[in-house]
C-alpha positions as a Markdown table, in Angstrom:
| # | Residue | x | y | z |
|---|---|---|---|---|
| 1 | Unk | -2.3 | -18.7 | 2.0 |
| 2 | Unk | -0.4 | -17.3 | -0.8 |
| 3 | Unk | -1.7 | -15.2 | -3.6 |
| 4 | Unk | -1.2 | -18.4 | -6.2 |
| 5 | Unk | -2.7 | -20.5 | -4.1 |
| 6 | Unk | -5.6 | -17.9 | -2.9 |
| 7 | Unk | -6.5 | -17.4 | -6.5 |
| 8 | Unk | -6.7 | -21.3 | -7.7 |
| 9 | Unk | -9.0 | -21.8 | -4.6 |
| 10 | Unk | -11.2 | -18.6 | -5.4 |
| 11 | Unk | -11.0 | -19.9 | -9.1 |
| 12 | Unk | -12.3 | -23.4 | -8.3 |
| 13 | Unk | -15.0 | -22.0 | -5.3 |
| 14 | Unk | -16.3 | -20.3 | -9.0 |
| 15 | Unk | -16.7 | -22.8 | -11.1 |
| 16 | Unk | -18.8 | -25.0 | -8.9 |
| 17 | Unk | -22.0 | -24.8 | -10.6 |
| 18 | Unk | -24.1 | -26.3 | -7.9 |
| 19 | Unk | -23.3 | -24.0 | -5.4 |
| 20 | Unk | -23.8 | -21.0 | -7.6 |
| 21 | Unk | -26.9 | -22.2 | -8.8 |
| 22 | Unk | -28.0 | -23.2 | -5.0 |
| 23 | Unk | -27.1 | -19.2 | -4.4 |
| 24 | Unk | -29.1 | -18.1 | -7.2 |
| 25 | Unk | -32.0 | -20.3 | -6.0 |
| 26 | Unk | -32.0 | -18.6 | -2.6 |
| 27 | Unk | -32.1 | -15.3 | -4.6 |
| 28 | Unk | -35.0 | -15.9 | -6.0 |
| 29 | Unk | -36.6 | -17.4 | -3.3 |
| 30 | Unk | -35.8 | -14.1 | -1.5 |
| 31 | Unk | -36.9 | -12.0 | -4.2 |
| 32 | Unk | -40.1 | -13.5 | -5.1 |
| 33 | Unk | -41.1 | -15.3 | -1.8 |
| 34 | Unk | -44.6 | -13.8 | -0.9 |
| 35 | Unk | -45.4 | -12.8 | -4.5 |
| 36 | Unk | -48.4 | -13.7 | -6.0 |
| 37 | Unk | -47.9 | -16.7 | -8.5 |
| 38 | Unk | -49.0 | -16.7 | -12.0 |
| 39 | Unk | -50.6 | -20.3 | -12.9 |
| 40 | Unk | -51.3 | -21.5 | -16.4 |
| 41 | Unk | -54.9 | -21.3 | -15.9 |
| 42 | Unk | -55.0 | -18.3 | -14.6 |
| 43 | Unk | -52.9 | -16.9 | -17.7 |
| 44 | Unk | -55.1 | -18.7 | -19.9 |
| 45 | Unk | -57.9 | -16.5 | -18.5 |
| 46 | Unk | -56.1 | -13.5 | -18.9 |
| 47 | Unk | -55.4 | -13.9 | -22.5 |
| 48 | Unk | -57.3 | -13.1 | -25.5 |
| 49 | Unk | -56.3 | -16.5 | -27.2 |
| 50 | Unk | -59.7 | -17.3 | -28.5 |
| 51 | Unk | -62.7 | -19.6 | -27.7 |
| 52 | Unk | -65.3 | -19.0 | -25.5 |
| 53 | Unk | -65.8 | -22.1 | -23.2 |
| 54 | Unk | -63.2 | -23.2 | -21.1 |
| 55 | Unk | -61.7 | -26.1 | -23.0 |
| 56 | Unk | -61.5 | -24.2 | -25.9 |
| 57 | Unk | -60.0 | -21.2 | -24.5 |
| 58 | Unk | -56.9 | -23.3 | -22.9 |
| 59 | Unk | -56.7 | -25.4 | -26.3 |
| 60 | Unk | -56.2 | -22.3 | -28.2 |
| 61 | Unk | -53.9 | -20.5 | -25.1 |
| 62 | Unk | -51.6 | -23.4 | -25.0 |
| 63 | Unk | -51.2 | -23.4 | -29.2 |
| 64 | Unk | -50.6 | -19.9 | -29.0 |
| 65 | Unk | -47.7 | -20.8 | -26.3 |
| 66 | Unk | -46.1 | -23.8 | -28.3 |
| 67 | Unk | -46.2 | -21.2 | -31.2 |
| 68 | Unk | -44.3 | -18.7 | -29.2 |
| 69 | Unk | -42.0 | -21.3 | -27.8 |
| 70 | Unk | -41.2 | -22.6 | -30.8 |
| 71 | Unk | -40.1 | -19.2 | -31.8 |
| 72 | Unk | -38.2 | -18.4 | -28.7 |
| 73 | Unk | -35.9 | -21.6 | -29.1 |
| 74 | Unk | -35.2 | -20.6 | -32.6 |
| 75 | Unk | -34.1 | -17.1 | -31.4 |
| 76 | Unk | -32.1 | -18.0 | -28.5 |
| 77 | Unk | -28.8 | -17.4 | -28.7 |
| 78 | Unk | -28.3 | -19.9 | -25.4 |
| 79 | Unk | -30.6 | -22.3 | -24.2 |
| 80 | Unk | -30.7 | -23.6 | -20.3 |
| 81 | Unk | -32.3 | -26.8 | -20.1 |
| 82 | Unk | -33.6 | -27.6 | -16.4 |
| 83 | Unk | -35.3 | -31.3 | -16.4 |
| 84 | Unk | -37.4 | -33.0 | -13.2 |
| 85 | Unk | -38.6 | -35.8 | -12.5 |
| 86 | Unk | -41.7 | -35.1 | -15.0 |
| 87 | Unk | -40.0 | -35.3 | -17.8 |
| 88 | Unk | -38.8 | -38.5 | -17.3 |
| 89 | Unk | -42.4 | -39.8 | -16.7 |
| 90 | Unk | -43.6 | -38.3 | -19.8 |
| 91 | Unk | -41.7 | -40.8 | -21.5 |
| 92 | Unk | -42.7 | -43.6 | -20.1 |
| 93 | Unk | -40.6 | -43.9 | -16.9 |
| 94 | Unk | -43.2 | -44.5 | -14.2 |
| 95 | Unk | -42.7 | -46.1 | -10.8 |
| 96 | Unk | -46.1 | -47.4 | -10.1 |
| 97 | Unk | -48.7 | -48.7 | -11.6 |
| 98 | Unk | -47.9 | -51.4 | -14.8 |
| 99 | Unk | -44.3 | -51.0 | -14.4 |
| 100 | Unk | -44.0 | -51.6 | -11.0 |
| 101 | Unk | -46.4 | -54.5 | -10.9 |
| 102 | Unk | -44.4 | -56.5 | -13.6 |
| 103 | Unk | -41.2 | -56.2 | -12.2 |
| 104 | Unk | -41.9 | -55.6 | -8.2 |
| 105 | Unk | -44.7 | -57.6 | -7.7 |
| 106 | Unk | -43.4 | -60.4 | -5.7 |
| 107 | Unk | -42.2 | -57.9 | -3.1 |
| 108 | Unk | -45.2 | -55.9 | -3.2 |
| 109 | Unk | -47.1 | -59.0 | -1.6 |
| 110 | Unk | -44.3 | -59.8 | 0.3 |
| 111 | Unk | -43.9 | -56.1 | 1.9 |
| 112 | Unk | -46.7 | -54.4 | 1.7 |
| 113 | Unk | -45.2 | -51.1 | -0.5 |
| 114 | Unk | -46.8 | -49.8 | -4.2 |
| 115 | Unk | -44.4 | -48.4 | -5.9 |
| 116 | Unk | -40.0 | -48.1 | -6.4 |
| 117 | Unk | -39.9 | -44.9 | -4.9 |
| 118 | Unk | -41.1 | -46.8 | -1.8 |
| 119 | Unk | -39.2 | -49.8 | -2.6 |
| 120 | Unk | -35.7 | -47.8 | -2.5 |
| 121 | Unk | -36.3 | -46.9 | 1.4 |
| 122 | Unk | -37.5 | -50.1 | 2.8 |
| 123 | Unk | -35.4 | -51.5 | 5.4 |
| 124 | Unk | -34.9 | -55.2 | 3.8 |
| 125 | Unk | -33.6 | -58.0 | 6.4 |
| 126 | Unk | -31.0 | -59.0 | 4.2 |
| 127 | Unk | -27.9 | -57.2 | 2.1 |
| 128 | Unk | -28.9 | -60.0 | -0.8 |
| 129 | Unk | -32.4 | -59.3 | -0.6 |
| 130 | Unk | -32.0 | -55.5 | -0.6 |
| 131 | Unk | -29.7 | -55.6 | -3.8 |
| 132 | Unk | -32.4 | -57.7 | -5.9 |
| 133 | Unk | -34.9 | -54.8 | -5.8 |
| 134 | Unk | -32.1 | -52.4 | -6.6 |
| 135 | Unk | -30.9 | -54.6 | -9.4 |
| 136 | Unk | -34.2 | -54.6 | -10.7 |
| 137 | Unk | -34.9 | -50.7 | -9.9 |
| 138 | Unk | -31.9 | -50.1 | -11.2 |
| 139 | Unk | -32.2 | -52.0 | -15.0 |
| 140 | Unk | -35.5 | -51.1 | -15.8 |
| 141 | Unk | -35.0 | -47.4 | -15.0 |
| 142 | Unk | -31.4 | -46.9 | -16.5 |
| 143 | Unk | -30.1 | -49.6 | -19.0 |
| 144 | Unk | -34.1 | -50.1 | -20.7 |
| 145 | Unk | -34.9 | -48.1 | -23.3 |
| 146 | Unk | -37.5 | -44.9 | -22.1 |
| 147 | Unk | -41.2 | -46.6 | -23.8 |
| 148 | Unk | -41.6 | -42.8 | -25.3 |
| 149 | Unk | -38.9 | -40.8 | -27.8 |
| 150 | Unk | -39.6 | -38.0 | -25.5 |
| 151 | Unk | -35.9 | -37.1 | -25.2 |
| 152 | Unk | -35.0 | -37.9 | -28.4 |
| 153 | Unk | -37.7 | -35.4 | -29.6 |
| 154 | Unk | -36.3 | -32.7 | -27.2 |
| 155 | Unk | -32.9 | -33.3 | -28.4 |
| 156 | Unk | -34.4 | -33.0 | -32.4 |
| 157 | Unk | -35.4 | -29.2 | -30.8 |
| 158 | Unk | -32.3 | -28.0 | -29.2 |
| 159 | Unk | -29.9 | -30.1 | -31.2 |
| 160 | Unk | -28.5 | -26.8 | -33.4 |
| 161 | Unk | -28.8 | -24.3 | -30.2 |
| 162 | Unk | -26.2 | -23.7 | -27.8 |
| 163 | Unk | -27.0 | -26.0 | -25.3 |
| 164 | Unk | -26.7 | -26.9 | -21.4 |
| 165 | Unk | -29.1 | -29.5 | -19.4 |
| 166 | Unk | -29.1 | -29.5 | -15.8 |
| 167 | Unk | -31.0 | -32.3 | -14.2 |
| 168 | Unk | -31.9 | -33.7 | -11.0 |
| 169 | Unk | -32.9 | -37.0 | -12.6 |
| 170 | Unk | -30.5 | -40.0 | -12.5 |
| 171 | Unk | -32.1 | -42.0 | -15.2 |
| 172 | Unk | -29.2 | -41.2 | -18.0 |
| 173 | Unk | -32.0 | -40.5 | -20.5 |
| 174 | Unk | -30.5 | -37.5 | -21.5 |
| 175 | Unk | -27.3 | -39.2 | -22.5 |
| 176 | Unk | -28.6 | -42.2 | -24.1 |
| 177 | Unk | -30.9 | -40.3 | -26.4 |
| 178 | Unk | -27.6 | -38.8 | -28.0 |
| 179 | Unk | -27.1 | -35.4 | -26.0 |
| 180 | Unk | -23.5 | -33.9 | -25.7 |
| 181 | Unk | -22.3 | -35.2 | -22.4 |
| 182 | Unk | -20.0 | -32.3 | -22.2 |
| 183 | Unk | -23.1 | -30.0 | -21.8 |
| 184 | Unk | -24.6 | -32.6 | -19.4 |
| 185 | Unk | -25.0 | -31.9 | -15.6 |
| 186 | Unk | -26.7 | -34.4 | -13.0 |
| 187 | Unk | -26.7 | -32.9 | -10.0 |
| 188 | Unk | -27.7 | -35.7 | -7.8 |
| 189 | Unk | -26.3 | -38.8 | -8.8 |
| 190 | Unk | -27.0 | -41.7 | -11.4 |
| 191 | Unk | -28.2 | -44.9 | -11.2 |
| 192 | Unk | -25.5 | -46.3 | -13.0 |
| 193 | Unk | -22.9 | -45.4 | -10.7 |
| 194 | Unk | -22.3 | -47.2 | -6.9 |
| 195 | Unk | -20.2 | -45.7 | -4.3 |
| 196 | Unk | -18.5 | -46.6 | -0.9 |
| 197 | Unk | -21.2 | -45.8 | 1.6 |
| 198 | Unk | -18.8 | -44.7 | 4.5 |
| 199 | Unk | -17.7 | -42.8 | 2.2 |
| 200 | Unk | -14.0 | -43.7 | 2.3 |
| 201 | Unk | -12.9 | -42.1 | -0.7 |
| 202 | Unk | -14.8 | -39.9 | -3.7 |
| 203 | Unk | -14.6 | -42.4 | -6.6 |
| 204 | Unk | -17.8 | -43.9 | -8.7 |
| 205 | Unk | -18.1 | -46.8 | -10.2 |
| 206 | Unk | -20.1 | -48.3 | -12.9 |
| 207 | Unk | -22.9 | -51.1 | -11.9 |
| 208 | Unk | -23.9 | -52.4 | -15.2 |
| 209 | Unk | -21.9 | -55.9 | -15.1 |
| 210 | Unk | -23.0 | -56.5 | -11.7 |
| 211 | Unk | -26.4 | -55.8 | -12.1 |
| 212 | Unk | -26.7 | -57.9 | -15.2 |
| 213 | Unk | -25.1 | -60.8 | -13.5 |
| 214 | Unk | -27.8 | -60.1 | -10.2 |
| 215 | Unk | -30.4 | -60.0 | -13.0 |
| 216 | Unk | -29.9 | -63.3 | -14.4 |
| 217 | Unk | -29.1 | -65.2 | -10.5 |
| 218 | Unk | -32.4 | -63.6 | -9.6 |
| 219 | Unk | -34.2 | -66.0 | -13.2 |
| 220 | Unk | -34.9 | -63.1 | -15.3 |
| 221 | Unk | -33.4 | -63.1 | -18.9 |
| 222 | Unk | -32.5 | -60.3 | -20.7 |
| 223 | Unk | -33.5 | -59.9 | -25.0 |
| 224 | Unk | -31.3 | -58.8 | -27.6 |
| 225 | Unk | -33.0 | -55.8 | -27.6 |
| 226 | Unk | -32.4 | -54.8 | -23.3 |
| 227 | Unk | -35.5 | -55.9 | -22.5 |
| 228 | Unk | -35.8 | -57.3 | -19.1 |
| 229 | Unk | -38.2 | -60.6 | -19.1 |
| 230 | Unk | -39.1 | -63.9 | -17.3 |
| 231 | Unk | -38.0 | -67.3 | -18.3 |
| 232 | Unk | -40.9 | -69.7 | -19.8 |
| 233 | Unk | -42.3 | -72.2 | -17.1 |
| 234 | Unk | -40.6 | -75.6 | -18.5 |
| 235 | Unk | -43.8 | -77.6 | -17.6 |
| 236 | Unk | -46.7 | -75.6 | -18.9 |
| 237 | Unk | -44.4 | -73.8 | -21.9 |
| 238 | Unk | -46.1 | -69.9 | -20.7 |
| 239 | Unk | -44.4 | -67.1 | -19.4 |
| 240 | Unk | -45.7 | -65.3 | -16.4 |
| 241 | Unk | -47.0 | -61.7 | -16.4 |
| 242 | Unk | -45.8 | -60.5 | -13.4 |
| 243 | Unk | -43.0 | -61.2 | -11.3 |
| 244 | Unk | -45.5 | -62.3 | -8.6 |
| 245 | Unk | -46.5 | -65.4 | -10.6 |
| 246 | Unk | -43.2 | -65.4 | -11.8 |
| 247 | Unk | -41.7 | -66.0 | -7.9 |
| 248 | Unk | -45.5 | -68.5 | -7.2 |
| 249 | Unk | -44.2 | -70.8 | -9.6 |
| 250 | Unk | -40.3 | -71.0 | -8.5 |
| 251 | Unk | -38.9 | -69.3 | -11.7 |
| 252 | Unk | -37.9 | -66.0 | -9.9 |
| 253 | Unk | -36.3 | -65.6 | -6.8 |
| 254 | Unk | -36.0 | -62.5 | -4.4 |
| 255 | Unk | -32.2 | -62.5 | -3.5 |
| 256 | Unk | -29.0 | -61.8 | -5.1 |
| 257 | Unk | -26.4 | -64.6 | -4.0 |
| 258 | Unk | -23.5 | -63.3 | -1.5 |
| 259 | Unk | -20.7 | -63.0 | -3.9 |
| 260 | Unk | -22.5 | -60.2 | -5.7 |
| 261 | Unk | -23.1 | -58.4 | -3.0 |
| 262 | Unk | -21.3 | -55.3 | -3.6 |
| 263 | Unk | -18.2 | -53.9 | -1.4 |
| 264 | Unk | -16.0 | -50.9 | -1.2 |
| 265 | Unk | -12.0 | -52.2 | -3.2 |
| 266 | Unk | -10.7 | -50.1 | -0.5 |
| 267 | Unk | -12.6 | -50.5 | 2.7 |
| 268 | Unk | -14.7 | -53.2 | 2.5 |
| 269 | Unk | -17.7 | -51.4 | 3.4 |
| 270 | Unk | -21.2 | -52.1 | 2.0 |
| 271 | Unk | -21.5 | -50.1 | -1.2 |
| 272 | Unk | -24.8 | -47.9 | -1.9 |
| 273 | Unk | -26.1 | -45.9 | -4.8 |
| 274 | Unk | -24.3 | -42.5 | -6.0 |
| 275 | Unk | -27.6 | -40.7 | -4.8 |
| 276 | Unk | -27.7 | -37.3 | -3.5 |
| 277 | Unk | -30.0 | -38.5 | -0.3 |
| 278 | Unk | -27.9 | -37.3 | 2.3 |
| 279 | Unk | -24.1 | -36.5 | 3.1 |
| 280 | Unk | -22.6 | -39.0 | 2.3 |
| 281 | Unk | -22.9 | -38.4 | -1.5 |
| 282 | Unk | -20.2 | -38.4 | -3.7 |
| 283 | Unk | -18.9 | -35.9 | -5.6 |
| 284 | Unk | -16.3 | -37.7 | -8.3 |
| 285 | Unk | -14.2 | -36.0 | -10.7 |
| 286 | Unk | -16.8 | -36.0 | -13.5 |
| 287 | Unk | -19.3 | -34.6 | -10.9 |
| 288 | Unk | -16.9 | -31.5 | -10.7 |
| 289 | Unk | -16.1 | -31.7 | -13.8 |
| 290 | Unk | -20.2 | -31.2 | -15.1 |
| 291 | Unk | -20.7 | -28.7 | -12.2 |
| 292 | Unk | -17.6 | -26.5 | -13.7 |
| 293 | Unk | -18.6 | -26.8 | -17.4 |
| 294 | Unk | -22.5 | -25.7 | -16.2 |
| 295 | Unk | -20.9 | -22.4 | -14.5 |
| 296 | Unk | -18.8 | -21.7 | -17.0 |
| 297 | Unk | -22.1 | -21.9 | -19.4 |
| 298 | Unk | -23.9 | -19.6 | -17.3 |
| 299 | Unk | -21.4 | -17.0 | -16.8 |
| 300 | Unk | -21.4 | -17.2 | -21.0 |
| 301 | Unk | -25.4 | -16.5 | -20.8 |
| 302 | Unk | -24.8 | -13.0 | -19.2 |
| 303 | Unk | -26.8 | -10.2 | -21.8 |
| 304 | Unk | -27.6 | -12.8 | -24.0 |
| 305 | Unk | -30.8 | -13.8 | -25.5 |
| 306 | Unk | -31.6 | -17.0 | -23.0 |
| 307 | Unk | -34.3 | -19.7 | -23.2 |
| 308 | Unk | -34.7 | -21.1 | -19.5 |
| 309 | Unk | -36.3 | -24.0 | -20.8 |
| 310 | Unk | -38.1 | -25.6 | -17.5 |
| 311 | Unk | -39.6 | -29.4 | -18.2 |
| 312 | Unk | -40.9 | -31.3 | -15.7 |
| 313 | Unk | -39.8 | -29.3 | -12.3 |
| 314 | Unk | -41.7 | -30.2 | -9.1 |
| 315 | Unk | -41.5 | -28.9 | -5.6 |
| 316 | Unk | -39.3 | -31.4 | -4.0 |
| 317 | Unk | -35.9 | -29.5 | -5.1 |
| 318 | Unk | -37.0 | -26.0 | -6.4 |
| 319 | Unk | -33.7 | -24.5 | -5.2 |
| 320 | Unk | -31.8 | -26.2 | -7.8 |
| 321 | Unk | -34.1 | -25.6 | -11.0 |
| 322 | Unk | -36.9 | -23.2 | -10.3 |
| 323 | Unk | -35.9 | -20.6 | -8.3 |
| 324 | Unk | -32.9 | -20.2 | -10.0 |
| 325 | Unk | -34.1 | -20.2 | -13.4 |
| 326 | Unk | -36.4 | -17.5 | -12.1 |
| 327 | Unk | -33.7 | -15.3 | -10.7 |
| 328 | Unk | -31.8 | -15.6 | -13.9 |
| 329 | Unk | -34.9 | -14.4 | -16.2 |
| 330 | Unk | -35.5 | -11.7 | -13.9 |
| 331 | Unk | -31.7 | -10.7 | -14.0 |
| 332 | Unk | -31.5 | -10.3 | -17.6 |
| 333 | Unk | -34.0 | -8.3 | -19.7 |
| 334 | Unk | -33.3 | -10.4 | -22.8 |
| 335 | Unk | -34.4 | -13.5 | -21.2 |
| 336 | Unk | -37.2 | -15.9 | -21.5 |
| 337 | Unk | -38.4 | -17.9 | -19.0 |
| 338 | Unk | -40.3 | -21.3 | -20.3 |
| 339 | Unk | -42.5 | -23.4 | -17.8 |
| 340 | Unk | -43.7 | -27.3 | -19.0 |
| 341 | Unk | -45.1 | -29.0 | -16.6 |
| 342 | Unk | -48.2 | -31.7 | -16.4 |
| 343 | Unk | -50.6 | -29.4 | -13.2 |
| 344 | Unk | -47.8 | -27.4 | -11.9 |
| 345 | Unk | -46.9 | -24.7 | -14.9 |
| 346 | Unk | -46.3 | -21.3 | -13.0 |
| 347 | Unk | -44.4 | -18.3 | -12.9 |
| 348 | Unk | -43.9 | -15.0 | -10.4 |
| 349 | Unk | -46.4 | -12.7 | -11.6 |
| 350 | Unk | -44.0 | -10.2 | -12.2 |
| 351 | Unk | -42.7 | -12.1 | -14.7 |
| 352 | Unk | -45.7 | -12.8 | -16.7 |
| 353 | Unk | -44.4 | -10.8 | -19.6 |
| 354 | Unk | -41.3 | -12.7 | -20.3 |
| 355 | Unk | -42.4 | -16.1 | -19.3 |
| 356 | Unk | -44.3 | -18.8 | -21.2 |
| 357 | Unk | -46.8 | -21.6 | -19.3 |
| 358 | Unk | -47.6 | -24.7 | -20.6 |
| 359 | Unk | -49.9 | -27.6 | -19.3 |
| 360 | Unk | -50.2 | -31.0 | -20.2 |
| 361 | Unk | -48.0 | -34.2 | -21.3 |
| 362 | Unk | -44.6 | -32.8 | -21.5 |
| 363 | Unk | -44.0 | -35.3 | -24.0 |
| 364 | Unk | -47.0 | -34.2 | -26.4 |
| 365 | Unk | -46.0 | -30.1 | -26.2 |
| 366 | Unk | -42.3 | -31.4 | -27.4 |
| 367 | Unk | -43.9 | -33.8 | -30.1 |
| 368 | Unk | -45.8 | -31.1 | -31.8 |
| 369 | Unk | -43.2 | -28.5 | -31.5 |
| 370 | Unk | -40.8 | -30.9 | -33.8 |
């Protein structure tokens, strides 16, 4: 290999964000595996934030945190925002309960699962019957309208800052409440995008046309407003509740026809979701494209004064948020390292000092910070 080629391969193995921030997640798994964890409660104990009962004391700890957070955004000079799944529930996207028994009803009774997240792995008998719970999976959790302004109220807080969001959700909600998409990075995928499921090639393409069309074959009807809902009954004038009674009373159906099923323009393969659940994900241009921009971001973070801004984080993909937002804060002395999560806020105890926990609805702690 020569030199000019040598460097524009070393050049492009560095600007893949993913894999740097994959690294940086080992490293702090390495460094702080076996380390005693700090958790909000226990903080709250620790401090001297006033009140002498229990629920007082962790009122007044966590208003003493918003305070500070508050502050820290409006000293950062950069701020990394790392988004999970619990952020996206904190406004309103939730894949049981209500949600999931108005729109996946009918194939609740029919297969026996309680929620989308379920839904998505079933093994359907049928390509059409498969695609009408991914229509509907897909609608309702990326082209309707989050029921809370939760990201609109995060965007009101970070709007002036020097920004960056890296996200393992695939909802969009970050991009539809108005946030630069050039300082946008979704690491595994979006719902809005399907992709040859060989994969014969590393193109995406957008779903939106089909899924409306597999929508409306399906008898749903869609509102001015995005709203997905069910046609009237035509004897009795109501409209069902659920999709259940919608499908009892022959006014929804659970297929897709053929045509719609989608296929690969090249191969003619099945197509499936641009989901990172195993390799055969794609990796398009504007995948590469976000994962350089978020490297180049970081490298621009080095001495700085950093807010790692952590909302919503679980456990299922630490590697990617967490651990590396941990190993950055402890790599730079003039970083802070901020935790919101519902039960889950935590730090390494040895970075108690430059770390702030917060409990609760994600959604509520934003709100108030406004």
């Amino acid at each position: 290999m020569n030199s000019s080629l040598y460097e524009a391969f070393r050049q492009q193995r560095r600007a893949n964000g993913y894999e740097e921030t994959i690294q940086k997640g080992m490293a702090g798994l390495r460094h702080f595996q076996g380390r005693r964890l700090l958790m909000e409660e226990d903080a709250a104990e620790l401090a001297d934030a006033g009140g002498d009962a229990w629920p007082e004391k962790l009122t007044a700890y966590r208003n003493e945190q918003a305070g500070k957070l508050k502050e820290a955004i409006a000293k950062a000079e950069k701020v990394v925002i790392g988004a999970g799944a619990g952020l996206s529930t904190s406004a309103g996207y939730v894949y049981s309960g209500e949600r999931f028994q108005k729109y996946f009803s009918d194939f609740e009774k029919a297969h026996g699962f309680h929620d989308m997240y379920s839904g998505g792995f079933y093994r359907y008998s049928t390509p059409e019957e498969r695609w009408a719970f991914w229509s509907r999976n897909i609608y309702i959790n990326r082209y309707m309208d989050p029921p809370k302004p939760v990201y609109q109220d995060l965007l009101t807080l970070v709007k002036d800052k020097d920004y960056f969001v890296i996200t393992t959700n695939v909802d969009h909600c970050f991009q539809r409440a108005g946030f630069d998409k050039s300082r946008l990075f979704y690491t595994q995928g979006d719902y809005g995008l399907w992709q040859c499921s060989r994969p014969c090639h590393d193109n995406t393409y957008d779903n939106e046309e089909t899924v409306r069309e597999m929508l409306l074959s399906q008898g749903f009807t869609i509102a001015a407003d995005g709203e997905l809902a069910f046609q009237a009954d035509s004897i009795l004038g109501t409209i069902p509740e659920d999709a259940q009674q919608a499908f009892a009373a022959g006014l929804l159906k659970r297929t897709v026809p053929s045509d719609l099923v989608p296929r690969c323009p090249v191969c003619g393969e099945p197509m499936s979701m641009n989901l990172r659940a195993d390799d055969t994900f794609v990796e398009d241009q504007g995948w590469y494209a976000a994962s350089a921009a978020y490297a180049a971001f970081l490298r621009g973070c080095e001495g700085k004064r950093v807010l790692y801004l952590e909302l919503g984080v679980g456990g299922n993909t630490p590697m990617i948020i967490k651990y590396p937002f941990w190993a950055m804060t402890h790599e730079n002395d003039n970083a802070l390292y901020a935790c919101l999560n519902y039960d889950e806020a935590c730090c390494p105890e040895k970075l108690k000092d430059r770390s702030l926990l917060l409990g609760g609805d994600t959604g509520e702690v934003l709100r108030k910070l406004k």
